[in-house]
C-alpha positions as CSV (number, residue, x, y, z in Angstrom):
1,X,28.7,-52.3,16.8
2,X,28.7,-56.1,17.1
3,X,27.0,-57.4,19.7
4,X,30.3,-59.0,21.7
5,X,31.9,-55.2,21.4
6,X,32.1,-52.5,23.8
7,X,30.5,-49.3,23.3
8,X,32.0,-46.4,22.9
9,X,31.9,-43.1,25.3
10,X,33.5,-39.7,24.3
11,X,33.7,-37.3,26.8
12,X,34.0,-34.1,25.6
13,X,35.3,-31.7,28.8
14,X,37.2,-33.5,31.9
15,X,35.8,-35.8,34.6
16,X,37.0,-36.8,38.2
17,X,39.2,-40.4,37.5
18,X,36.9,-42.1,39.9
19,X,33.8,-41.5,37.0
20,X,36.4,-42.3,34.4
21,X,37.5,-45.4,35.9
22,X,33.9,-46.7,35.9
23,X,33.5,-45.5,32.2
24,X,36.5,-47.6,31.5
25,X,35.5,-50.8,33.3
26,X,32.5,-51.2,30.6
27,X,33.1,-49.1,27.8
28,X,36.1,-47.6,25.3
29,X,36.7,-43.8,26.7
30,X,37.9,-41.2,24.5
31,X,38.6,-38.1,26.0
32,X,38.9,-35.8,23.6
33,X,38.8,-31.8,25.3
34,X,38.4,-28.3,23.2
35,X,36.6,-29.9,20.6
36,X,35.1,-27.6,17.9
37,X,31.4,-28.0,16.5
38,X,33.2,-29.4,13.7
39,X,35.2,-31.8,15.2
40,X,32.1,-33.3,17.1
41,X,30.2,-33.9,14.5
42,X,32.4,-36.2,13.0
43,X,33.2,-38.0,16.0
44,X,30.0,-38.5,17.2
45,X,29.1,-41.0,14.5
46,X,31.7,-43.7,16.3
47,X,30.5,-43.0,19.6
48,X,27.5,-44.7,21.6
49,X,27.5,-42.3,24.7
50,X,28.8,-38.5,25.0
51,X,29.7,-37.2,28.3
52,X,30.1,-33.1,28.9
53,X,29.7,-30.0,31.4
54,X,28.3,-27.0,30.4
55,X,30.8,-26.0,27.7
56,X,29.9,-28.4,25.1
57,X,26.9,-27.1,23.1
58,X,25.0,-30.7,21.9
59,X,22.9,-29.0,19.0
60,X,20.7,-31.1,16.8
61,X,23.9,-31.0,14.1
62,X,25.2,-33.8,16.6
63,X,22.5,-35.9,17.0
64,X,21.9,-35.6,13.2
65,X,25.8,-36.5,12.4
66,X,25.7,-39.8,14.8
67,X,23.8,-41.4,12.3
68,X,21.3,-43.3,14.9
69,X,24.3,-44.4,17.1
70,X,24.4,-41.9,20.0
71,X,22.4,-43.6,22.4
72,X,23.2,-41.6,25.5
73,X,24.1,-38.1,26.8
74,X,25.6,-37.9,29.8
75,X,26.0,-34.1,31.8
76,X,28.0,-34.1,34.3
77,X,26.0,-31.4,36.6
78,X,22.2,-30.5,36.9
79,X,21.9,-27.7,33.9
80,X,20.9,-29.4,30.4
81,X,20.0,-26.0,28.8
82,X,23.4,-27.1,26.3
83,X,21.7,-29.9,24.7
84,X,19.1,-30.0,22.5
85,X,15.8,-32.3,24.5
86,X,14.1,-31.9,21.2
87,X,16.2,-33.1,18.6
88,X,17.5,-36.0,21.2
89,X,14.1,-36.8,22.1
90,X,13.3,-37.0,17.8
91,X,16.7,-38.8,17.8
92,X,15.9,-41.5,20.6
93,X,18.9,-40.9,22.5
94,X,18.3,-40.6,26.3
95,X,19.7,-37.7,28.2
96,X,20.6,-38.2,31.9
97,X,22.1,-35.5,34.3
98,X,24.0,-35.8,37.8
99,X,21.5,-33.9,39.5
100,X,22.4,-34.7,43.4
101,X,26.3,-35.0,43.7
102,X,26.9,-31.2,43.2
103,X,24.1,-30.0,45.0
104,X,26.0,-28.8,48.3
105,X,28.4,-27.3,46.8
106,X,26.7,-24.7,44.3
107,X,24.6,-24.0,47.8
108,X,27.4,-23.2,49.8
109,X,28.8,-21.0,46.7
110,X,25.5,-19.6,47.2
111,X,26.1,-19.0,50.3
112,X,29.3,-17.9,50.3
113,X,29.1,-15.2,47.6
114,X,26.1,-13.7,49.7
115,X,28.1,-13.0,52.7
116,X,30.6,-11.8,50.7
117,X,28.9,-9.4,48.7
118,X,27.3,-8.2,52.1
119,X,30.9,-7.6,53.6
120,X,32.0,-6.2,50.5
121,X,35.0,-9.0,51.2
122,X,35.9,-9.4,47.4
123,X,36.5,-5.6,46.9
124,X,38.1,-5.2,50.2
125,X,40.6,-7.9,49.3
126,X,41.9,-6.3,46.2
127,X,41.7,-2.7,47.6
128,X,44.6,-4.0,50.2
129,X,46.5,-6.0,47.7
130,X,46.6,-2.9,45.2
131,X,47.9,-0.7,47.9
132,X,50.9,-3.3,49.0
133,X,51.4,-4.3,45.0
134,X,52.1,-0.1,45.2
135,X,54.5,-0.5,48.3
136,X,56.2,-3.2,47.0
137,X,57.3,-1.8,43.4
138,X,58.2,1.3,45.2
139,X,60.7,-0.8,47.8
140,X,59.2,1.1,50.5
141,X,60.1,-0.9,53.9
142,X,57.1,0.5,56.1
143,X,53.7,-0.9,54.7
144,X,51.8,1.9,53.6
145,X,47.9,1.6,54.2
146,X,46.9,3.8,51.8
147,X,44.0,1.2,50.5
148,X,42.7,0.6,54.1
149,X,39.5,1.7,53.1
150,X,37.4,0.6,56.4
151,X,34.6,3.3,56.1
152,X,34.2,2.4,52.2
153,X,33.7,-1.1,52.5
154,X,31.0,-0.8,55.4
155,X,28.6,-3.6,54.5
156,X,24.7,-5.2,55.4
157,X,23.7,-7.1,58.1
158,X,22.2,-10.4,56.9
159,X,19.8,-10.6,60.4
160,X,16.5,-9.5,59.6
161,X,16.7,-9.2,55.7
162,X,14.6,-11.1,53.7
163,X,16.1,-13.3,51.3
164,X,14.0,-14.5,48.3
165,X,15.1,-17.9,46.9
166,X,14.0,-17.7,42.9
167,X,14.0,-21.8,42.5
168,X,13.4,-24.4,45.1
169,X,15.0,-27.6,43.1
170,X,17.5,-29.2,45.4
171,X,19.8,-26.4,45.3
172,X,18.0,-23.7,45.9
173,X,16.3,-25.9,48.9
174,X,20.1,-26.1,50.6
175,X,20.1,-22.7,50.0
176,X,17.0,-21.6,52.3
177,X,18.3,-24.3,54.8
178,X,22.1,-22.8,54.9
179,X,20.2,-18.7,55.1
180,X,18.0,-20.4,57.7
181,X,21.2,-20.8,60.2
182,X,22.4,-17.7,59.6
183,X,19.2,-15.9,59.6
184,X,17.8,-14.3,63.6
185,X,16.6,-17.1,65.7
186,X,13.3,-15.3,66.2
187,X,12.8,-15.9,62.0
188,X,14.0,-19.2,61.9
189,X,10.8,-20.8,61.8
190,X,10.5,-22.0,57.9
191,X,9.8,-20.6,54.4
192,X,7.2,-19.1,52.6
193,X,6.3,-19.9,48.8
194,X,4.9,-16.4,47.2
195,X,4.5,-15.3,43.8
196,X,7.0,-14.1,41.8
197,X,6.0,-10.6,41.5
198,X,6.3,-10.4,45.7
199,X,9.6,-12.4,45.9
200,X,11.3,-9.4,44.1
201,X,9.2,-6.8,45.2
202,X,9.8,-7.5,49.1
203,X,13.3,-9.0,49.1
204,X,16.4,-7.6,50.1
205,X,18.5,-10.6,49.2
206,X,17.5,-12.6,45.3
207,X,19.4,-15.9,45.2
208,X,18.5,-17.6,42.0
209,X,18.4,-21.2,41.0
210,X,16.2,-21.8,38.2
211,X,16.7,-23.7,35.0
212,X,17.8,-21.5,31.8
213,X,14.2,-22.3,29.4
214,X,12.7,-20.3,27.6
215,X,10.1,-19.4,30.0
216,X,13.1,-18.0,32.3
217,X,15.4,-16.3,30.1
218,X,16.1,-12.6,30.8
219,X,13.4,-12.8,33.7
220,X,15.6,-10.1,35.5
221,X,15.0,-7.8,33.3
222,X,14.8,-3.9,33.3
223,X,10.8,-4.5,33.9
224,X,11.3,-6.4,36.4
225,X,14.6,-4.6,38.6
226,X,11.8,-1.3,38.1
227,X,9.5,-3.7,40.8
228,X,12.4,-4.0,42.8
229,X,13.1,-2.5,46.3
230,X,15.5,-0.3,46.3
231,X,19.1,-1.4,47.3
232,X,18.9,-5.3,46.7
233,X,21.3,-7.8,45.9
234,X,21.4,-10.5,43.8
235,X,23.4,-13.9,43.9
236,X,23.1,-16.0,40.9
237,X,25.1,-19.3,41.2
238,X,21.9,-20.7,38.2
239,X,22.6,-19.7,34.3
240,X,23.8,-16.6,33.2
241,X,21.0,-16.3,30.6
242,X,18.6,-16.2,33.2
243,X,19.5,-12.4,34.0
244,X,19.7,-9.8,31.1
245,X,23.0,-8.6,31.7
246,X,22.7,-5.0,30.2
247,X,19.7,-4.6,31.7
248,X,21.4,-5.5,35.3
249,X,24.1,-3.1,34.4
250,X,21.6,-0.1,34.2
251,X,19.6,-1.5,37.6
252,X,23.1,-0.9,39.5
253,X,24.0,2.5,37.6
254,X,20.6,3.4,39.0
255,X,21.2,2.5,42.5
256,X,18.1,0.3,42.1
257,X,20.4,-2.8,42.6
258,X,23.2,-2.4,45.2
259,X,25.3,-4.9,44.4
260,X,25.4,-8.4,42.6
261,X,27.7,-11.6,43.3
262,X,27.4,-13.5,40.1
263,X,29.3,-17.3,39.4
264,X,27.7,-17.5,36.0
265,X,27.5,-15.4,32.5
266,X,25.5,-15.4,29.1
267,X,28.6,-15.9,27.8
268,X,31.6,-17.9,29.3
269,X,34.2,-16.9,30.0
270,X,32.6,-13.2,29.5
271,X,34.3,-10.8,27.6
272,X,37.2,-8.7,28.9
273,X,35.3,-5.6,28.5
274,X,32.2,-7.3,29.8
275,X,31.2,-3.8,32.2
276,X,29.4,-6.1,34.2
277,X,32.4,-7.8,35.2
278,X,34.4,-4.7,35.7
279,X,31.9,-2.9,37.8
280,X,32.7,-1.9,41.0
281,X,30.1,-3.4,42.9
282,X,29.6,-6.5,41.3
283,X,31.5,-9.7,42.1
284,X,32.5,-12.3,40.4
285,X,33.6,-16.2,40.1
286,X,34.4,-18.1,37.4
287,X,31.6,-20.8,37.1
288,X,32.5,-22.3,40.6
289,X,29.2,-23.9,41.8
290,X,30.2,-27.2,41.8
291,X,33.7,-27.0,41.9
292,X,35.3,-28.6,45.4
293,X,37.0,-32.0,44.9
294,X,34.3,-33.8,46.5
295,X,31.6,-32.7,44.5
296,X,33.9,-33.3,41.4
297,X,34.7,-36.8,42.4
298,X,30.8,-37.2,42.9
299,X,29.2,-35.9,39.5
300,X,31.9,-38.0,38.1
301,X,30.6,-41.2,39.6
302,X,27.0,-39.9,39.3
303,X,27.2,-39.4,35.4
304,X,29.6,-42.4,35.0
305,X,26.9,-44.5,36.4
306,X,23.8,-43.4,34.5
307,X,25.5,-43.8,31.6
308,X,26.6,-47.0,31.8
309,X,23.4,-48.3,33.0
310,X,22.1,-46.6,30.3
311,X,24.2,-48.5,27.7
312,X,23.3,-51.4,29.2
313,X,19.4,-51.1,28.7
314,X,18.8,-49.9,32.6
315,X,15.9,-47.8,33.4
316,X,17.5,-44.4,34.4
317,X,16.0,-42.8,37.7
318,X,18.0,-39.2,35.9
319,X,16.4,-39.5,32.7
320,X,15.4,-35.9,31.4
321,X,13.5,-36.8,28.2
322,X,12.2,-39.2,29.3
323,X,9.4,-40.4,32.1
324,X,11.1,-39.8,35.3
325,X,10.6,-42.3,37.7
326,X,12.3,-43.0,41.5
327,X,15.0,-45.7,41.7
328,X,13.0,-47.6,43.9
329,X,9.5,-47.3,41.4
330,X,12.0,-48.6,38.9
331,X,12.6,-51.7,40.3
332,X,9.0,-52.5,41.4
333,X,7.9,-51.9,37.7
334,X,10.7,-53.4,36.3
335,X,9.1,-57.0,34.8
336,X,5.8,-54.7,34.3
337,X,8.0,-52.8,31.6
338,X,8.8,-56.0,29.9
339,X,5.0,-57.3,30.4
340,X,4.3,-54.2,28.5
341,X,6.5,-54.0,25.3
342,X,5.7,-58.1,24.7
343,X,2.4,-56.9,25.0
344,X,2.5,-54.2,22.6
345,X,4.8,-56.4,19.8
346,X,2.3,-59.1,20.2
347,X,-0.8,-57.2,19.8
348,X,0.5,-55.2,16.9
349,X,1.7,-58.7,15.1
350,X,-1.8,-59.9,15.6
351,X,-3.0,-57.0,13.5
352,X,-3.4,-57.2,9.5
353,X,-1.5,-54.7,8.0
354,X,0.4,-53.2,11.0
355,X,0.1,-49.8,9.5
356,X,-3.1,-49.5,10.2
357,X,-3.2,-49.0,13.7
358,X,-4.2,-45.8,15.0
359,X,-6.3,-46.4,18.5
360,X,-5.1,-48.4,21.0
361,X,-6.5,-48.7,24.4
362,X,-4.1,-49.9,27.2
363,X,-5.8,-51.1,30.5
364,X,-4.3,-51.5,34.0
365,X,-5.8,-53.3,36.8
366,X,-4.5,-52.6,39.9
367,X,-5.5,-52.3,43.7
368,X,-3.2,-49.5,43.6
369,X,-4.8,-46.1,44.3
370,X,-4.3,-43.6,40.5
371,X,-1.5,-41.2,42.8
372,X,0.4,-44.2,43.8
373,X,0.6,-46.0,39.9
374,X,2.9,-44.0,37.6
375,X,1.9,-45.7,34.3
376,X,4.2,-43.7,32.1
377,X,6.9,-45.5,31.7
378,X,4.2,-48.4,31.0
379,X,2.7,-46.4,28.4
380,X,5.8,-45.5,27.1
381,X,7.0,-49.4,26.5
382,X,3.8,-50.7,25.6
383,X,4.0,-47.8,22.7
384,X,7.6,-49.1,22.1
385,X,6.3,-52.9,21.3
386,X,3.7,-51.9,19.0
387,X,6.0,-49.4,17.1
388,X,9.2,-51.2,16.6
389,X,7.8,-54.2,14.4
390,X,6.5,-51.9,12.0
391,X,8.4,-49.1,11.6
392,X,12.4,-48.8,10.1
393,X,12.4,-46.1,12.6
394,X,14.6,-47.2,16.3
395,X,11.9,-46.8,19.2
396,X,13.0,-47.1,22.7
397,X,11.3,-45.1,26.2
398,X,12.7,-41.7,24.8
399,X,11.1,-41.4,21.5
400,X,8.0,-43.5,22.0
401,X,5.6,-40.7,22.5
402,X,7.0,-38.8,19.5
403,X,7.2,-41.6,17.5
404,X,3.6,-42.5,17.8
405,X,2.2,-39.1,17.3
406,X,4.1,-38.9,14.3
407,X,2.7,-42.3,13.2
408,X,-0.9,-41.3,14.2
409,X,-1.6,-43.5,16.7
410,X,-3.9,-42.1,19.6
411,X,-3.2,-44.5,23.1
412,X,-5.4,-44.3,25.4
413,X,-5.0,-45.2,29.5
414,X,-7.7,-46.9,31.3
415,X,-7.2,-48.2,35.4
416,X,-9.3,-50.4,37.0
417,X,-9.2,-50.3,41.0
418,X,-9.5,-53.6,42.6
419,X,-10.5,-54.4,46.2
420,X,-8.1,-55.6,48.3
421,X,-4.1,-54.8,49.7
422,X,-2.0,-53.6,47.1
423,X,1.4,-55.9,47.1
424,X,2.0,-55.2,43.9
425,X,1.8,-52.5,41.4
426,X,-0.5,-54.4,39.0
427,X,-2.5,-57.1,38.7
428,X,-2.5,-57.1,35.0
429,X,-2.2,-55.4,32.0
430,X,-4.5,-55.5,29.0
431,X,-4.1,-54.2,25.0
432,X,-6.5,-53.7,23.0
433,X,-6.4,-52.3,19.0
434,X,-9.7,-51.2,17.9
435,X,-11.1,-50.9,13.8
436,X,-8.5,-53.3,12.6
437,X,-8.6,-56.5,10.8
438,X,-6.5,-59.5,12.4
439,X,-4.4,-62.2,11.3
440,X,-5.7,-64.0,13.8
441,X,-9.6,-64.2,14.0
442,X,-9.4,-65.7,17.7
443,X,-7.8,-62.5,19.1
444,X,-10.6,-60.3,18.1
445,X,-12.8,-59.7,21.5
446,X,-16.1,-59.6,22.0
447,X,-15.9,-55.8,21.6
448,X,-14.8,-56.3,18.3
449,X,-10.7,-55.3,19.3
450,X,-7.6,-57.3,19.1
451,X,-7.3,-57.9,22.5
452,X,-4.4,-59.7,24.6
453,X,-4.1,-59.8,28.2
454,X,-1.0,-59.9,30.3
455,X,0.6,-60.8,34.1
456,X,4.0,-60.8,35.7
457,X,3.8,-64.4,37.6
458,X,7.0,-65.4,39.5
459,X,9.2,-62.3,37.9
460,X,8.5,-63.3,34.8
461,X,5.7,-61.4,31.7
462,X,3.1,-64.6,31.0
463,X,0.5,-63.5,28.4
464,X,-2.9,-64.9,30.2
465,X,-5.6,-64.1,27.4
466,X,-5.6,-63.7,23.9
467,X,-9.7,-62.5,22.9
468,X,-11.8,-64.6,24.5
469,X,-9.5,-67.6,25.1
470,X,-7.8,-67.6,28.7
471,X,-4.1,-69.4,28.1
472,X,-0.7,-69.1,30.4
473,X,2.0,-68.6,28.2
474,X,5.6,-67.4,29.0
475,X,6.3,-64.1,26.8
476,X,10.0,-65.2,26.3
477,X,11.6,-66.6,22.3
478,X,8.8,-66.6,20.2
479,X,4.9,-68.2,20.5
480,X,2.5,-70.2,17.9
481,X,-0.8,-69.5,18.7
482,X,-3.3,-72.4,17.1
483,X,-6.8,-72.5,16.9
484,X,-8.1,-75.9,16.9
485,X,-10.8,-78.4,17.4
486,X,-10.9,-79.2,21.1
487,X,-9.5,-83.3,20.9
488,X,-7.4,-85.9,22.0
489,X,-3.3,-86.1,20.9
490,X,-3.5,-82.1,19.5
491,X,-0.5,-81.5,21.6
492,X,1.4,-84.7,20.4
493,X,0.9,-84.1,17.1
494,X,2.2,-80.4,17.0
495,X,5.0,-81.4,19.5
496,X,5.8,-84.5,16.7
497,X,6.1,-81.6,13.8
498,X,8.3,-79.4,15.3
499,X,10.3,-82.0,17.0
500,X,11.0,-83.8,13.3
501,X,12.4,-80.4,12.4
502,X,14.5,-79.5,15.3
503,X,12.6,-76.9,17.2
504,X,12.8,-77.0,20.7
505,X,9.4,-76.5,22.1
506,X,10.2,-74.3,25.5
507,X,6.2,-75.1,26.5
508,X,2.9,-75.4,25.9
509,X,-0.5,-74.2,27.0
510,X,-4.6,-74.5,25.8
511,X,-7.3,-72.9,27.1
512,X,-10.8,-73.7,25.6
513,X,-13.9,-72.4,25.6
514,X,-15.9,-75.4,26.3
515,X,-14.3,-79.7,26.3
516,X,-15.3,-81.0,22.6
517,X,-15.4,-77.4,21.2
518,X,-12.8,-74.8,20.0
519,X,-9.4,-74.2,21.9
520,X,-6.3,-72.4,21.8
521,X,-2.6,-73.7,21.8
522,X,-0.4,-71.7,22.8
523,X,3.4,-73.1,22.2
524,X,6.4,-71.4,23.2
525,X,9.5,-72.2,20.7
526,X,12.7,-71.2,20.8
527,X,14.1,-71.1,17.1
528,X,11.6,-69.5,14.2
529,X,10.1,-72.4,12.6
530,X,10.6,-73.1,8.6
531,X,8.0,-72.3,6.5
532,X,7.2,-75.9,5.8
533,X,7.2,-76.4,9.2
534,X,4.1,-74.3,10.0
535,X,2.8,-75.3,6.2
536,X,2.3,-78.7,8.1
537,X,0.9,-77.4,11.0
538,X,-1.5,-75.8,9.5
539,X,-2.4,-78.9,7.2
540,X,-2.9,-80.4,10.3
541,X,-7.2,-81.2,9.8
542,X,-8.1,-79.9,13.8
543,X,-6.0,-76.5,13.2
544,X,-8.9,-74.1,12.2
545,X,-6.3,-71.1,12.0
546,X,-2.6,-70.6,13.3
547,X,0.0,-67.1,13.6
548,X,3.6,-67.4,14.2
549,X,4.6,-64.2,16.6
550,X,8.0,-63.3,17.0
551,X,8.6,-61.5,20.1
């Protein structure tokens, strides 16, 4: 894709027009519904982003087949058990979810199937409407009760139950609220966390909300429903996968289970002789958590968003593989991210034989207390910069861990707490590669490391230190770093050079170690210099030792 081009999104199972009109706006939306495995694969490698629901399985077969191109995964809901973290993660494609816009509406279908599976209202219905169906075909003018089953359908009172919420993200959270309000005033004073073991051994109501993984599959099992009391009910508005169906199917045989209201199935749609479905004193919906037109219109505008900010290089506040970080932390870090991936390209540069690296000590220094500095995504970018210029391999946030395990590389965290108030996150961030070589003798520090040395001034990343030598540099275009002789016209003479050869010098800076003695230039150019260009620098009889960084 050229640079001037817009990306491309597929999205793979429908959206609200409002996210689709966003998605359109920036990027060039296919929408192509019902696709088979098949099909997808050989899409995907002409697409930059993929939207889907929960239908769409992502496997690693897609990320493989996109060739590097897939950048971002957009679903459109909270649930991500349908695409494959790991091979994304490997892949360096971000995955982002819509994890707020639907989150009222699964808890009032929460809700909503609990009181109706207390008042028996689903079976109720269609005993009433079997017995007219029966009038009707028979043209019999007086309505013939025959289904008004009032003493089969007595229910449970919801008032002093105890309902155990299995899950306390933000649905199941709205959940407890919603029971709250409906629960006896006298109870209405909060919730208690317990273990999971007393949650289903005490309730009378399960509502369960938790994540399909592989820690939660089939945790309603048959071992578990045997710790069960007697007569309780189950809602699941979560994953299917997170009950074992067969096993729920002998719990209500056995009376142990009274009844279940279920929105969700291992398999969907379930199988027409799926005798969970067809039992009496189940009921069912068809995967309608999140399905009311506002909550629609809202993952649609959710997902549409993260995805385009995605595209565009924004930190996402949704990211699932990736550090998750508040909206509001993103912005405050924002030029520290940069600070830290210049940091990392320019350390790594400074290194002889790049491949070498394999300990590398990042250091922040902060007034901020430890629990109010999250330094992964800093970590994360710092890893990216020392990566990227020495690997074929695409790093970005997502991959960055992975990539430098795979590499060998062991970073390291160090904070240092500073007196005084805390108006910013950091006061500055420091690199440091230890038991390599440099191409750059002046960047080794007194500890023996290559060693540079970073600030955000203004908005901006400025490296401040390279070794020993303090400078003030601009980390923006690329930088000559020259060690020289401490004397007059060092500047003009540099400045001449690159001027004869049409480089525009963006700035200049020297620190020094002593007047008369050794120094370092630090020039800021904007176009890479020829190679006879820095032949004649370094001919220059003052320039002990120069490095051209591209950054």
């Amino acid at each position: 894709m050229s640079m001037d081009a817009k990306p491309t999104v597929l999205v793979a199972e429908k959206l609200g027009q409002a996210g689709l009109d966003l998605l359109k706006d920036f990027a060039n939306v296919d929408c192509s519904y019902n696709l088979s495995p098949e099909e997808l694969c050989t899409k995907i490698s002409l697409c930059d982003a993929l939207i889907v629901r929960s239908a769409t399985k992502v496997s690693r077969e897609v990320f493989e087949s996109s060739g590097g191109r897939l950048k971002v995964v957009g679903r459109a809901g909270v649930g991500i058990d349908n695409v494959d973290l790991g091979a994304a993660t490997e892949h360096g494609c971000l995955v982002v979810n819509a994890p707020t816009a639907n989150t009222v509406a699964a808890a009032e279908h929460g809700i909503a199937l609990l009181t109706a599976m207390a008042r028996n209202v689903a079976q109720a219905d269609a005993s009433i409407k079997a017995g007219l169906y029966s009038v009707q075909l028979l043209y019999v003018c007086r309505l013939n009760f025959g289904k008004w089953l009032r003493n089969k359908y007595v229910g449970v009172s919801l008032v002093g139950k105890t309902l155990a919420v299995m899950g306390f993200g933000k649905v199941g959270t709205e959940v407890a609220r919603r029971a709250k309000g409906l629960a006896d005033r006298a109870h209405a004073i909060g919730v208690d966390l317990v273990s999971f073991d007393e949650a289903i051994s005490t309730a009378d109501f399960l509502s369960l909300h938790m994540p399909l993984t592989p820690a939660t599959s089939k945790i309603l099992n048959d071992e578990n429903f045997s710790k069960m009391k007697k007569g309780v009910r189950i809602v699941n508005v979560a994953r299917g996968g997170v009950i074992d169906e067969d096993a729920l199917v002998r719990a209500l045989d056995a009376g142990i289970v009274a009844q279940a209201a279920l929105d969700v199935f291992t398999v969907e749609p379930p199988p027409q002789d799926n005798k969970l479905v067809q039992h009496e004193n189940v009921t069912v919906t068809p995967h309608l958590g999140a399905s009311t037109m506002e909550a629609q219109e809202g993952v649609a505008i959710e997902i549409a968003e993260a995805v385009v900010g995605a595209l565009r290089g924004e930190l996402a506040s949704t990211a699932v593989n990736a550090p998750m970080v508040p909206a509001e932390v993103l912005t405050e870090l924002k030029p520290y991210v940069t600070l830290g991936e210049k940091l990392g390209r320019l350390a790594v540069q400074l290194v002889a034989g790049g491949s070498g690296v394999k300990s590398v000590k990042v250091t922040y220094t902060s007034a901020r207390a430890p629990d109010d500095l999250d330094t992964r995504l800093l970590r994360a970018m710092v890893t990216k910069g020392l990566i990227e210029p020495i690997s074929s391999v695409f790093v970005n946030l997502v991959n960055a861990d992975f990539t430098a395990k795979q590499r060998g590389i062991r970073i390291t965290e160090e904070r240092v707490i500073l007196d005084g108030s805390p108006e910013k996150p950091l006061q500055s961030i420091q690199v440091q590669i230890a038991n390599v070589e440099s191409r750059f003798a002046s960047a080794i520090s007194e500890s023996g490391k290559v060693s540079v040395e970073g600030k955000v001034k203004d908005g901006l990343p400025h490296l401040t230190k390279v070794g020993a030598f303090e400078v003030d540099v601009s980390l923006e275009g690329n930088i000559i770093l020259c060690r020289q002789v401490d004397q007059p016209g060092m500047i003009g003479t540099v400045g001449s050079i690159l001027g004869e050869e049409n480089v525009n010098v963006s700035f200049m800076s020297v620190g020094r170690t002593a007047p008369r003695k050794q120094a370092i230039m630090a020039i800021g150019v904007d176009e890479q210099p020829s190679k006879s260009v820095l032949k004649r620098i370094g001919e220059i009889p003052a320039v002990e030792e120069f490095v051209f960084l591209d950054l």
